[in-house]
N, C-alpha and C positions, 0 to 999 in steps of 0.2 A: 317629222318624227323619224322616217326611215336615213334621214339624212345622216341624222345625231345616231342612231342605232347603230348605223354602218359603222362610224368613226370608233364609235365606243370601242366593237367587237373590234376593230384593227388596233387599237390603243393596246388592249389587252393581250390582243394574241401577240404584240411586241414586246410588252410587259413581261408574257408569260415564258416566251421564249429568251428572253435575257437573264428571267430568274434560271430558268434550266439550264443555263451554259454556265452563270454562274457558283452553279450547286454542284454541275462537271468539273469546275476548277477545284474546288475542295475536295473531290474526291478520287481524281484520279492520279495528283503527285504522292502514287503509295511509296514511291522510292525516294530519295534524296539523290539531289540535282548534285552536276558537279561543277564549280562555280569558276568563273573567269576574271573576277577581281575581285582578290582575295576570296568570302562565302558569298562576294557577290555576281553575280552570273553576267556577261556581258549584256544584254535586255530580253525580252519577250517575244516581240514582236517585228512581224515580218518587216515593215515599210521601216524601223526603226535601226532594225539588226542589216539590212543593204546597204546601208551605209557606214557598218562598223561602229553602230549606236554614238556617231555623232549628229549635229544637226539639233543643238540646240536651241537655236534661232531658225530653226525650220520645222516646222511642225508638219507632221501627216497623217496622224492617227489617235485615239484616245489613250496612247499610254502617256502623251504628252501631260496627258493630267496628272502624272508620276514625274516622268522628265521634267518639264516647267511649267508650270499650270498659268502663265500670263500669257505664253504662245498657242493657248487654248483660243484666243479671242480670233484667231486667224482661220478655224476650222469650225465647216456647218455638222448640222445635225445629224449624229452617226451611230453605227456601234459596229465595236469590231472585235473580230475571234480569232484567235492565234491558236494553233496546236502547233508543238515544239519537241522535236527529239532528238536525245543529246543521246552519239555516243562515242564511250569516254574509255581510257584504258591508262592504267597505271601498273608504273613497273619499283616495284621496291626489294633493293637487297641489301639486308643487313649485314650488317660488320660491327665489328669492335668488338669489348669484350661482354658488354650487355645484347647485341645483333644475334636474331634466331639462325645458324648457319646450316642446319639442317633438312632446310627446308628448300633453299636456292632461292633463285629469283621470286619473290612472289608477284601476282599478277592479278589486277580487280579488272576487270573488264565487263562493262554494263550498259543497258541502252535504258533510257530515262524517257517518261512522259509529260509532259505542261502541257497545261491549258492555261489561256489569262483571255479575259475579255472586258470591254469597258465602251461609256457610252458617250459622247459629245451634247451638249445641249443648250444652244445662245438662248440667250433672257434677252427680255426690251432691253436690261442694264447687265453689260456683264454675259459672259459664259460658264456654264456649271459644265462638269465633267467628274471621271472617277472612273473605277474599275476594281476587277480583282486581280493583283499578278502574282507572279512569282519572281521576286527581285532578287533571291539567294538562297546558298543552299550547297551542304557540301557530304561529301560521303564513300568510303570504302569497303569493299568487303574481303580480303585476301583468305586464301585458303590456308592459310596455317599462322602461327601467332607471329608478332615483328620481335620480339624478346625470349631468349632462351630458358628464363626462369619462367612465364606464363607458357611456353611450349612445354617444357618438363613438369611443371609443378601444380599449375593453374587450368586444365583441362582445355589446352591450343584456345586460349583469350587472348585478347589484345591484338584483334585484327579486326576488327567493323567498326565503325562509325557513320551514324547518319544525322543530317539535321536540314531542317527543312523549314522555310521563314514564307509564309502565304499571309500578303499586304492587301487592304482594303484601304483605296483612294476616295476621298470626296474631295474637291479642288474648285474652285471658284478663280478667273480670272475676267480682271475689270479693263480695259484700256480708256484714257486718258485724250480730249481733243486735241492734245499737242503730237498725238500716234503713239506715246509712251504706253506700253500695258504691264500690271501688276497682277501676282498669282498667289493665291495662300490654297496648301491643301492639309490636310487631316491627314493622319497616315495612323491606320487601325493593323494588328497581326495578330496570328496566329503562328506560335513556334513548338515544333516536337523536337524531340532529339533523344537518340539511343547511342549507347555504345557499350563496349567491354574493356574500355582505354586502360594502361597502365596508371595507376597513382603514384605518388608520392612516396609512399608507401612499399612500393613495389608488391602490390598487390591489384587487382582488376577492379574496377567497379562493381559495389553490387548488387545491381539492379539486372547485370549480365544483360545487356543489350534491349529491355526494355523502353517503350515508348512512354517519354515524360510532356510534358503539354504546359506553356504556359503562354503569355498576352502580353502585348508590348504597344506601344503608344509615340509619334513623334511627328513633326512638322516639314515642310516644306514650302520653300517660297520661290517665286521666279520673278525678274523679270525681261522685257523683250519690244524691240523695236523694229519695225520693219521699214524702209527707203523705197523705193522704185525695184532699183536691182543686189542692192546690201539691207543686211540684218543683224542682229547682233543681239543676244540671248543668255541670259544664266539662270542659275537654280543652285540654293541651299538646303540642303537636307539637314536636319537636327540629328543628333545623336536619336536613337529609335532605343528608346526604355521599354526594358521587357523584366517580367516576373524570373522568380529562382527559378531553375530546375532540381526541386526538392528530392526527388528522387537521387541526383547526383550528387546532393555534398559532400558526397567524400574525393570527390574529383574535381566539380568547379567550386573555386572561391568566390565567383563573381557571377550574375548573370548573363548570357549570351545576347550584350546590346549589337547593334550593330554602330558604327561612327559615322561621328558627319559626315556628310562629300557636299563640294565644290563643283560644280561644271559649268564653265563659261564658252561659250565659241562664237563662232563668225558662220554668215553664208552670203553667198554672191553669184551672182547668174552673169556666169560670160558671156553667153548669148539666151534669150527667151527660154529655150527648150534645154539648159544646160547649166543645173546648180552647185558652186561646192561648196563643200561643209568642212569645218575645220573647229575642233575641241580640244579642250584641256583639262583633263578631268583629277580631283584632290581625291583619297580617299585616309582618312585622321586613326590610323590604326592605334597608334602607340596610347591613345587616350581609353582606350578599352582595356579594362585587366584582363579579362581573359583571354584578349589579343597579343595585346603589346606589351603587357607585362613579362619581365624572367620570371619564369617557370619557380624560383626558390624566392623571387621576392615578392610574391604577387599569382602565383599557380598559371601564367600566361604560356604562350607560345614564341614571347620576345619578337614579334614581327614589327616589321618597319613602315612607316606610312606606306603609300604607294604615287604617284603622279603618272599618269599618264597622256598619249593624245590620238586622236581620232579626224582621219580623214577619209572623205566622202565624196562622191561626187554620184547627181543622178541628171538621166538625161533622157527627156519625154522623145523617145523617135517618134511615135505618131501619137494621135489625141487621145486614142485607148491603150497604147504602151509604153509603158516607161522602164528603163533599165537601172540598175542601181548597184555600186561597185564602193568598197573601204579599207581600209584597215587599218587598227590599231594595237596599242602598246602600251602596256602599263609593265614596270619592273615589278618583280613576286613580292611579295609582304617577308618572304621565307626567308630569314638570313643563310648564311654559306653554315654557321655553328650553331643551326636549328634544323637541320635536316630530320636526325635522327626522330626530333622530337614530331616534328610535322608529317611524319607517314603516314596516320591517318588522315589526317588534312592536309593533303598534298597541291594546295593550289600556289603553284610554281608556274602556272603557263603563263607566257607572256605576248605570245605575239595571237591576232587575229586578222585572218585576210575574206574577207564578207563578197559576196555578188548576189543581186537575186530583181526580180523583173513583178511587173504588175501590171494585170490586166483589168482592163476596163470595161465590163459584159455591156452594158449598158448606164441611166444615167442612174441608177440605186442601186447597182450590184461590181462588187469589184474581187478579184483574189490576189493571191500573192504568194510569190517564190521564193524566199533566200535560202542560201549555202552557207554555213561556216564551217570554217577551216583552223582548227589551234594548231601549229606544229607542234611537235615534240621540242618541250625542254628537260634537262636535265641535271638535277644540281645535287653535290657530294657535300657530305657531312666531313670539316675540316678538325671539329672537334679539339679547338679552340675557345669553348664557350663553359658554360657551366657543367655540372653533374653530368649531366642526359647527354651532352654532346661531346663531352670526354668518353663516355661509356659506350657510345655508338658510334665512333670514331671509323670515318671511310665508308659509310651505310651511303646509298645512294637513292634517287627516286626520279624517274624520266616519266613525263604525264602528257597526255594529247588530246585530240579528239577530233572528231566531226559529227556536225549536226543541219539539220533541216527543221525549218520554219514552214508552215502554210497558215496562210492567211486569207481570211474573208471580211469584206466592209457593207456595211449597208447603209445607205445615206438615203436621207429625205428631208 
């Protein structure tokens, strides 16, 4: 009886502490994230983000239940905590004949909080997995308006945006005696989003920068093989279906889905203690109106899909350290004749250069260290495009950032 007692009370007090880290993640991204492909953020998580979030066919932690939930079947029983903080700095100056000139450069510069956590769990048949993350998420706040009419006319509107997409994983991954493994996961959200954007209209939104709330729904599948010292891995993500933001109809035509993505890669250990990773990641903008649509035929932002890739390499020096180094490149969703229009959604960065290290306390407790690194890009409104990009014609916006990951795992 004290046997069963003991196990109980540890069951629970696991239990209980997983529901409190999970209840931390909902409440503490009060700001919106600033995102690294397109509103979607380069990843989460420490063991994921060292490698410039390639390593699809290598799995090391439960967000793989997100990443490709087949390469689930390669990792024991775990749960892991990522705190995450991004900071970000955006430079935007208007021009043309619609650009606020009066104001100069303007500048959003902010540091951002995540939390994501999630759990591993092999069955007799099959491995269950899941978590809460933060997959995307975009947002500015400039001190004065981007348009000379909402600076003079509209009480300095038309400079913040925020939106913030927090996913709930359940994933299931089977493997097959031939070593083939297959992934299906659930993908549940929650999405807010405020602003005081310019309409259509040439008028502000008017809810003036209140927080709207709505729920979206979508799939994911992977799958993943592993050899001796080669792997090989993918994962499709469904289009992610999300409710109106009611509050905004006079600004979006369409809901804020998110689009498919594609990620296929490779991994390979040139020697035992030395893995690389190599990905290719789709991201299907142009299927989304409020993305990829022109802005006059459809209320969009006219972005362009994206492709990118991601290389990795980590390398165990000793049985409790491991080092972890990447980087990747996705070109911006942001055309050259949508500058104007993407000021407040200014995710233009392209490059990411990742390193970061993992310690091994003992054999149930592990942490983790990554660095990211976005340089500064920079891109001018040519104002060659419709309306908004004639009118904003030579506005500019240069975006960057750095940020730090820490991680904790706990395995049994």
């Amino acid at each position: 009886m004290n046997f069963h007692a003991s196990t109980t009370k540890r069951v629970c007090r696991r239990a209980t502490f997983l529901v409190a880290v999970m209840l931390c993640t909902l409440v503490l991204p009060a700001s919106p994230v600033r995102a690294g492909e397109g509103v979607f953020l380069l990843g989460n998580d420490a063991l994921q983000l060292g490698r410039a979030s390639s390593g699809v066919a290598s799995p090391r932690s439960a967000y793989w239940s997100y990443m490709n939930p087949a390469s689930m079947v390669d990792l024991d029983r775990r749960v892991d905590v990522n705190y995450y903080v991004v900071n970000s700095k955006v430079e935007l100056k208007p021009r043309g004949v619609l650009g606020n000139r009066l104001d100069g450069t303007l500048v959003s510069e902010d540091i951002f909080h995540i939390v994501s956590t999630g759990m591993i769990w092999p069955l007799e048949k099959g491995t269950l997995g899941g978590g809460i993350f933060i997959p995307s998420g975009s947002g500015v706040e400039y001190p004065a308006s981007r348009n000379i009419v909402s600076r003079l006319f509209h009480g300095n509107r038309d400079r913040r945006l925020g939106y913030q997409h927090i996913r709930g994983v359940v994933a299931y991954g089977h493997q097959f005696d031939n070593g083939w493994a297959v992934g299906l996961g659930l993908h549940l959200s929650v999405n807010r989003f405020r602003t005081d954007h310019l309409t259509l209209g040439l008028t502000t939104a008017s809810y003036e920068n209140q927080w709207d709330t709505a729920y979206g729904a979508g799939l994911g599948v992977g799958v993943y093989r592993r050899w001796d010292r080669f792997a090989v891995g993918a994962n499709y993500s469904s289009r992610h279906w999300t409710g109106s933001m009611k509050k905004y109809s006079d600004l979006l035509s369409s809901p804020l889905d998110t689009p498919r993505v594609a990620q296929v890669g490779v991994a390979y250990k040139i020697k035992p203690n030395v893995e690389l990773t190599a990905d290719y990641k789709w991201l299907h903008w142009r299927r989304i109106n409020t993305y990829g649509s022109p802005i006059f035929r459809g209320g969009g932002y006219g972005w362009t899909n994206q492709h990118g890739v991601k290389l990795g390499v980590e390398w165990v020096a000793r049985p409790n350290w491991t080092f972890m180094a990447g980087y990747a490149y996705s070109n911006s969703p942001v055309r050259d004749n949508g500058v104007f229009l993407a000021g407040l959604v200014p995710v233009i960065v392209e490059h990411h250069v990742t390193g970061g290290v993992s310690h091994k306390i003992n054999e149930k407790h592990a942490v983790h260290l990554t660095g990211v690194w976005a340089p500064k890009n920079r891109m001018q409104e040519k104002g060659n495009g419709d309306l908004m990009s004639i009118l904003g014609k030579g506005t500019t916006v240069e975006a960057g950032g750095l940020s730090a990951v820490l991680g904790y795992s706990y395995s049994w």
